[in-house]
Steps between C-alpha positions, in 0.01 A plus 500: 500500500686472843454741803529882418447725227807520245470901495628468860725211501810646549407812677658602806395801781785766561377597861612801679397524881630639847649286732393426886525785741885459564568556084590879427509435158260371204605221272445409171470105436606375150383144403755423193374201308794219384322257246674197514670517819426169629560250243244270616211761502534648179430780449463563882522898644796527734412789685771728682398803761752773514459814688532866372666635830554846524846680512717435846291178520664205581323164464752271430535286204262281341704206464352212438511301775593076522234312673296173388284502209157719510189271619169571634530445875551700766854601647610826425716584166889619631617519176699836450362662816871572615533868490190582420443440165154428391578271208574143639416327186560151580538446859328284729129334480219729357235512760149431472416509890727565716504654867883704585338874486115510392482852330159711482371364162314138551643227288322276313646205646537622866696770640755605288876455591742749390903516469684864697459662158161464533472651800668857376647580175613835615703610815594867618851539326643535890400137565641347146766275568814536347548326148732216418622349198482135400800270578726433134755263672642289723590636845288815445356630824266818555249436191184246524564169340275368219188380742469890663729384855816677570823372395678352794839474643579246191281660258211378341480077486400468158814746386747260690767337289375137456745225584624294215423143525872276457434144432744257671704251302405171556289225269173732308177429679186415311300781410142453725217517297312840499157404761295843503320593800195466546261838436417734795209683480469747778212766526551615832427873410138405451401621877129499477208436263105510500312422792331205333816358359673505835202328619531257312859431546380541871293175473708262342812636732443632741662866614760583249814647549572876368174474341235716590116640341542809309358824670274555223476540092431818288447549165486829309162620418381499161481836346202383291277220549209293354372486888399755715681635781292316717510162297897539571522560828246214591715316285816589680398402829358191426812400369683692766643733303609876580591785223861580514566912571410754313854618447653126357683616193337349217727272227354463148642172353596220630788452749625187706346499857907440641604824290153708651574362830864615513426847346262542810749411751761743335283800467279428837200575255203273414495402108179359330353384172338722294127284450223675228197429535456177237904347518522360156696130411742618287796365286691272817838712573788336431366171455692394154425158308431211691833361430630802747270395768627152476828576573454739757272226706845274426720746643253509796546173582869437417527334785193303559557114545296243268244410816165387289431111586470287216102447532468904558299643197401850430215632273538868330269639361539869272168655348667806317277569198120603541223553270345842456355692703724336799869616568848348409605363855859699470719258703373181440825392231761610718341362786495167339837572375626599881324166624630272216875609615458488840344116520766436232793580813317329792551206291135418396552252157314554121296178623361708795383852374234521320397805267158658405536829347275745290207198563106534379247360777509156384889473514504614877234289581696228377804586605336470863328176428464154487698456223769811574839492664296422832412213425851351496627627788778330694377332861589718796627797262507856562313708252539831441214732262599820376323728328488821358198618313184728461203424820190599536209498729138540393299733692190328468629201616796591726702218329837530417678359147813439374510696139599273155598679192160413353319629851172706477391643781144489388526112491732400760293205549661372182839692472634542848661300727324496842751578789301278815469206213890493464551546869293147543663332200854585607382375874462134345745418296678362824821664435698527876482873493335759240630843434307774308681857366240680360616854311191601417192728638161465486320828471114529415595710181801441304724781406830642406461750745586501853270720741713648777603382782385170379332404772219185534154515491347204367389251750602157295706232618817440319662269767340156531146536668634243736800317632607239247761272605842508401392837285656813517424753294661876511387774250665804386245758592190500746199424300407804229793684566704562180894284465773708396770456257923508615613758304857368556446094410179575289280216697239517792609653771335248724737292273844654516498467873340185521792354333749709638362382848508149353898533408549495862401858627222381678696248719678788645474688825354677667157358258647182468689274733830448320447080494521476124165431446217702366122454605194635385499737770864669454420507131159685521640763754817560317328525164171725642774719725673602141226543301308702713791762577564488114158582407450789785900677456525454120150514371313692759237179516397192733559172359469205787540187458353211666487144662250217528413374847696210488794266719833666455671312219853427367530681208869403412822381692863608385 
């Protein structure tokens, strides 16, 4: 079972609530839930706000407005904002930091930015501005064209006859041959992220550009927990963490952190996960066969060029299937599924990815050995080791293992994989460069269950114990704390950004530096920056990633 209880999957809060000081009205929010609105997230929620006004209100419409895509960042949705209409489904870049107007509620990822409607639904009915229709043709003038602006002199542009394209007589040139452009990534919305992560971009960079530390993170307190109010908030503050107000509107199920973000920015309210007190890993939403995931990850990198070098390998390796008493690890197939297609499009070869799934002790061993895929690997190659799988640290010994399907914690001497021991075996297989993905956790007591807010406690190294070089390792969580499933793609999330950052994402400004090329550094800030305002907007939980101590790396060039 993924994240969340299947009693509350689908569940969504109807909220009503008074508005700031200059409202003279209450409003009732509706949160209408579209399965299948997005046809790569099925069955996503599309969520739409409307506004119960009351009689000789006038708030405009709620058009839908025509910006970019949603995304994660941090510039401020104008999407249907035009005449005050609180809808603005698909305009502009969903923020997840951003800095125009910080409101009274503190963000999670810094102070919160907000669009006018977010400011004030309602205005005294002396103030309303007068209300204008849309444009319907050519030449039309007092209405507001299809992007909110008023028609002009001419009417609106994209109403304006087009001219019709004559071809002169004369001997038929030959037809060009169609060249497509090169992919742009841009993800200049993002506007700030973790104090750590900026740090680290701070080191390899220097100052960045329209980048800044977030203020500070909250998460919404758990209304039941294993811990004691004071284990919590020691907890919190070691891991600099704050509780987000008392009045965040709570959402039961799970919703995109774009859609969340863009409801608060419309209503000027704070919206949070609801979190029990033990979150349970329940059926992944949405996820569908692996076949599904597959294609998605193709249609995520439609436009990704075949970069891999011939003597590049890559090692995957998906641990799915566990003995009794020890858990299923829930997105271990589609994250070898996700992998498989992605490796497949940056142009990686049969001959150079190698496969170890569902594997007893002995098999992994081997598959790491002497006599394993290592063993034959190319002079001066890049290798790349993914994998996704159960971990474990003993208590007694503070060790930490990689879990195979035959694994018993009781002899991990014999059935585990240590984590230090593969560090140092990867370290000398003199490959140029090593890179580890590691979707796993390693928690002192294995369970389906996730204790809210998911925060670490165990002491145990995960990351190498010291620099190894050429090695550079990044994990999906920070030590014991739990992984979480995408509901939408069905794998890791440490996963779905990873390779989303890998497509090119991660290259981009303001976290990357837009020179078509992706290091180890880009890629780790990009993928933690996602995760972690995933895991705190959509499942009310802390999931961070992290990064060995090592020399900034190429990852991949494009």
């Amino acid at each position: 079972m993924s994240f969340l209880c299947k009693a509350a999957s689908w569940a969504v809060l109807v909220g009503m609530f008074a508005f700031p000081p200059t409202a003279n009205a209450l409003g009732l929010i509706h949160l209408q839930i579209k399965d299948g609105a997005l046809a790569l997230k099925p069955p996503v929620i599309s969520v739409q706000v409307t506004i119960d006004r009351p009689p000789g209100q006038d708030g405009g419409d709620a058009t839908p407005g025509n910006g970019g895509p949603p995304d994660t960042g941090g510039q401020t949705d104008d999407g249907g904002s035009q005449g005050g209409g609180v809808t603005g489904g698909n305009g502009g870049s969903t923020d997840t930091g951003g800095n125009d107007r910080p409101t009274s509620n503190t963000s999670p990822e810094g102070s919160h930015e907000g669009d006018d409607s977010s400011r004030n639904l309602y205005q005294p009915a002396a103030m309303a501005k007068p209300k204008l229709p849309i444009c319907a043709g050519p030449g039309q003038t007092n209405c507001l064209c299809a992007n909110g602006s008023l028609a002009g002199a001419r009417g609106c542009p994209e109403l304006s006859p087009k001219p019709i394209a004559t071809s002169k007589p004369g001997k038929p040139k030959p037809a060009k041959p169609v060249i497509r452009e090169p992919a742009t990534f841009s993800d200049a919305s993002i506007s700030c992220v973790d104090g750590d992560l900026y740090a680290a971009l701070k080191d390899v960079y220097g100052w960045k550009p329209g980048l800044r530390p977030c203020a500070g993170t909250c998460l919404p307190r758990p209304t039941g927990s294993l811990k004691s109010l004071d284990d919590l908030s020691r907890l919190a503050k070691q891991n600099n963490i704050s509780w987000c107000p008392d009045d965040c509107i709570r959402i039961s199920g799970y919703l995109p952190p774009e859609e969340i973000l863009s409801i608060e920015r419309k209503t000027g309210r704070k919206f949070c996960a609801s979190v029990t007190a033990l979150s349970c890993q329940a059926d992944r939403l949405g996820s569908g066969p692996a076949a599904q995931v597959h294609e998605k990850i193709i249609t995520i990198y439609r436009d990704a060029k075949a970069t891999a070098q011939p003597t590049d390998q890559v090692l995957l390796v998906s641990v799915s299937g566990y003995a009794s008493p020890l858990p299923a690890h829930a997105s271990a197939v589609n994250d070898l599924e996700a992998m498989k297609a992605a490796v497949g499009k940056l142009g990686y070869g049969k001959d150079a990815v190698h496969l170890a799934t569902d594997t007893s002790a002995a098999g992994l061993k081997a598959f790491f050995g002497k006599d394993g895929p290592l063993a034959k690997l190319p002079a001066k190659s890049n290798l790349t080791v993914y994998i996704s799988a159960l971990g474990y640290t003993d208590p007694a010994s503070g060790k930490s293992y990689i879990l195979p399907a035959n694994a018993d914690p009781a002899k991990l001497g014999e059935t585990g994989l240590p984590l230090q021991d593969l560090y140092e075996a990867l370290g000398s297989v003199g490959a140029q460069s090593v890179t580890v993905w590691l979707e796993a956790s390693f928690p002192t007591s294995i369970s389906a269950m996730i204790d809210p807010p998911n925060l670490p406690e165990s002491q145990a190294a995960v990351l190498p114990d010291r620099a190894i070089a050429g090695l550079t390792v990044l994990t999906a969580a920070d030590r014991d704390q739990a992984t979480l499933v995408d509901p939408d793609l069905g794998t890791g999330l440490f996963t779905r950004y990873l390779l989303e950052g890998l497509s090119g994402s991660a290259d981009a400004a303001p976290i990357g530096n837009d020179d078509r090329k992706i290091d180890s550094v880009e890629l780790y800030v990009y993928t933690a920056h996602r995760v972690r305002i995933t895991a705190r907007k959509s499942f009310g939980l802390e999931q961070k990633p992290q990064i060995s101590e090592a020399q900034n790396a190429l990852v991949r060039a494009f």
